[in-house]
C-alpha positions as CSV (number, residue, x, y, z in Angstrom):
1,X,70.3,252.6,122.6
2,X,68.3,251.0,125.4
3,X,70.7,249.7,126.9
4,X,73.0,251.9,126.7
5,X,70.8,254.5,128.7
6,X,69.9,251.6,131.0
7,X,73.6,251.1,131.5
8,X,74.9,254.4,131.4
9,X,71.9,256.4,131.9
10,X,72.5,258.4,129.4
11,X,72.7,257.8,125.4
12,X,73.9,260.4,122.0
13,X,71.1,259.9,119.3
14,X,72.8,261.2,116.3
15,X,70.3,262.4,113.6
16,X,67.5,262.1,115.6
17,X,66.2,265.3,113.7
18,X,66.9,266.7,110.6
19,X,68.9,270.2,109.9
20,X,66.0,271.3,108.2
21,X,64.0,270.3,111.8
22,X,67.1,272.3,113.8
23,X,66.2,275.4,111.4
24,X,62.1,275.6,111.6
25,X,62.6,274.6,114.8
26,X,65.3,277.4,115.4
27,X,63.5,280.1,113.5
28,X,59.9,279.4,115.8
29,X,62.0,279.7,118.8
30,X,63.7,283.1,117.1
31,X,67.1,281.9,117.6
32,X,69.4,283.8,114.5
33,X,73.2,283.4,113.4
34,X,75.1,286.4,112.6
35,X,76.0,286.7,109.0
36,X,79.4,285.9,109.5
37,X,79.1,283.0,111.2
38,X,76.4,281.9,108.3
39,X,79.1,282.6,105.6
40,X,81.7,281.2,107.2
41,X,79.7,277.9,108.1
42,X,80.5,275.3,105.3
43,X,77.1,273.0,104.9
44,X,73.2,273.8,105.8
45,X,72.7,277.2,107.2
46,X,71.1,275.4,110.5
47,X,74.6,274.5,111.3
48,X,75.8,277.4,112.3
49,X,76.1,278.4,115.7
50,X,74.1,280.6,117.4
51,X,76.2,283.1,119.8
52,X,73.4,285.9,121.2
53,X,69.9,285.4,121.7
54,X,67.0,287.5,122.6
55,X,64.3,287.1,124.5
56,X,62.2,290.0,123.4
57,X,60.7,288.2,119.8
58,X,59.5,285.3,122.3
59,X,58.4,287.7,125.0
60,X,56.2,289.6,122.3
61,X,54.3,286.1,121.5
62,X,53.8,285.2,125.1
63,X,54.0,288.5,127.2
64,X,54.5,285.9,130.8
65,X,57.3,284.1,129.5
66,X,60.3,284.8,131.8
67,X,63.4,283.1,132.2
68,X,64.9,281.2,135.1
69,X,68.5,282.3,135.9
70,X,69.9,279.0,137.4
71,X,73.0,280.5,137.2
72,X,74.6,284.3,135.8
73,X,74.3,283.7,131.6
74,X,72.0,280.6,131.7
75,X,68.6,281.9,131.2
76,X,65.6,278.8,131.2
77,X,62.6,279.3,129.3
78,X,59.5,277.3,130.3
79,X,57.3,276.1,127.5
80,X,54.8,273.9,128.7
81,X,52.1,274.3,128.8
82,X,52.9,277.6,126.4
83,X,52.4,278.5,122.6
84,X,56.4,277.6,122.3
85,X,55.5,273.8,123.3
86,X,54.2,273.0,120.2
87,X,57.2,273.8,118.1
88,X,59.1,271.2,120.1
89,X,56.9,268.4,119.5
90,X,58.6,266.9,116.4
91,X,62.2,266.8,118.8
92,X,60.6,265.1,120.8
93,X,58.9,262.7,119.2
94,X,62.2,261.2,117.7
95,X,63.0,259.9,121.1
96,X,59.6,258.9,122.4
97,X,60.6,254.9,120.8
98,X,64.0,255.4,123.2
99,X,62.1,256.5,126.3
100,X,58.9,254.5,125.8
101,X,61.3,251.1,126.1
102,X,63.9,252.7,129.0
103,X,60.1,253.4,131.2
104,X,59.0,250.0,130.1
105,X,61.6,248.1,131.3
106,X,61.5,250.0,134.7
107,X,58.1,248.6,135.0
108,X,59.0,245.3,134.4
109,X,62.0,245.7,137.0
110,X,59.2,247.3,139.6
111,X,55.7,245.7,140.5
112,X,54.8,248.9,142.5
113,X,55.3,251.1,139.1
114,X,52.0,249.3,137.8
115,X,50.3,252.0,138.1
116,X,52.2,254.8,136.9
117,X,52.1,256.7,133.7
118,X,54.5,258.4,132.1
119,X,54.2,262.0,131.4
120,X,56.1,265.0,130.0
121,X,57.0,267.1,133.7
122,X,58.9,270.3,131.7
123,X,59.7,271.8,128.1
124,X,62.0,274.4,128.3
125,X,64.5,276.4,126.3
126,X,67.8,276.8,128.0
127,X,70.1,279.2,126.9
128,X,73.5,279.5,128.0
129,X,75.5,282.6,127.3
130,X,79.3,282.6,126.2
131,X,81.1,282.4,129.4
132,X,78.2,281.9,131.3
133,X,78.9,280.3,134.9
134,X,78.9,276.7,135.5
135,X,75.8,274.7,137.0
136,X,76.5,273.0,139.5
137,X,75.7,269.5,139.5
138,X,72.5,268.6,140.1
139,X,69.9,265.7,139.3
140,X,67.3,266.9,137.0
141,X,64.6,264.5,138.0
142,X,63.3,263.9,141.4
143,X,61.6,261.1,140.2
144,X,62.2,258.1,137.6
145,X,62.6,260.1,134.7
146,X,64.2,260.9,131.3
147,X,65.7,264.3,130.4
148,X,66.2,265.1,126.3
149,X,68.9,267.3,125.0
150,X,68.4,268.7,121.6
151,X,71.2,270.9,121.1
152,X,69.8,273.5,118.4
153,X,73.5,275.3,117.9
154,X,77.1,273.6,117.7
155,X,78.2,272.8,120.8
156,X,82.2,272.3,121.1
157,X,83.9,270.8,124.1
158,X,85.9,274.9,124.8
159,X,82.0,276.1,125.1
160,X,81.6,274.3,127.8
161,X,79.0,271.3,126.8
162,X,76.7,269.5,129.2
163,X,78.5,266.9,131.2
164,X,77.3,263.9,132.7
165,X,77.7,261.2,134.8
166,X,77.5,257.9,133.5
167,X,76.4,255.7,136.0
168,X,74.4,258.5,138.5
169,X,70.8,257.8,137.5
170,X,71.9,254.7,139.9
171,X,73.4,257.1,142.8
172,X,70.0,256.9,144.9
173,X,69.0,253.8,144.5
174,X,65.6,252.7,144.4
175,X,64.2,254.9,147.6
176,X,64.2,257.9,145.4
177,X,61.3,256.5,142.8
């Protein structure tokens, strides 16, 4: 998988938490499927998708959480640094081998990232409405860096799933880190 992010600069880890994981992590973060969509769903429960979302169960735990619009129907949640961080530890921890060896090797590659340490810049919840507009591409580190996906719903190719680039984490070159 290393280098396969080192290559591509971006890597799928299948599994890298459990359905249960999806669901507690899903039900802290008050994200529901509708009935139907549970009885039609074939499987765990925590595979169903999840089509609406309020903010208003969140917003009653942590009364200055308020999303970032980035663009209309894509709402980002901040959680660092919030009660809501917590609940995402165990996602990310699955990766932390992954992204432990992809900043190592940087290191190795660069004598002026001795003293560097690697730290977590931003937890957030995105959530992206049916239909919502498209982002328009954009880097989402300004510096060397590692961004983790955990999608919590299904996420088919007709509801418009995160693209990327393979091959752009080497766009800038050097000057940027």
């Amino acid at each position: 998988a290393a280098d396969a992010l080192e290559r591509h600069g971006a890597v799928v880890l299948r599994s890298m938490i459990s359905l249960e994981e999806v669901g507690q992590l899903r039900a802290r973060l008050h994200l529901q499927s509708s009935m139907l969509d549970l009885a039609r769903c074939k499987g765990s429960p925590h595979a169903a998708p999840v089509r609406e979302f309020s903010a208003k169960p969140l917003q009653a735990e942590d009364e200055d959480l308020e999303p970032f619009v980035s663009t209309p129907g894509r709402q980002h949640f901040y959680l660092r640094g919030r009660i809501f961080e917590e609940a995402v530890a165990s996602a990310q921890a699955g990766a932390m081998p992954l992204v432990w060896e992809h900043l190592c090797r940087q290191q190795a590659a660069r004598q002026d990232m001795e003293a560097m340490r690697p730290y977590i810049s931003e937890v957030q919840l995105m959530v992206s409405d049916p239909c919502a507009v498209d982002q328009f591409w954009h880097v989402d580190n300004a510096a060397s860096g590692v961004t983790l996906i955990v999608p919590l719903t299904p996420i088919p190719e007709d509801m418009g799933a995160t693209l990327l680039l393979p091959g752009s984490h080497q766009l800038f070159g050097q000057e940027r880190f």
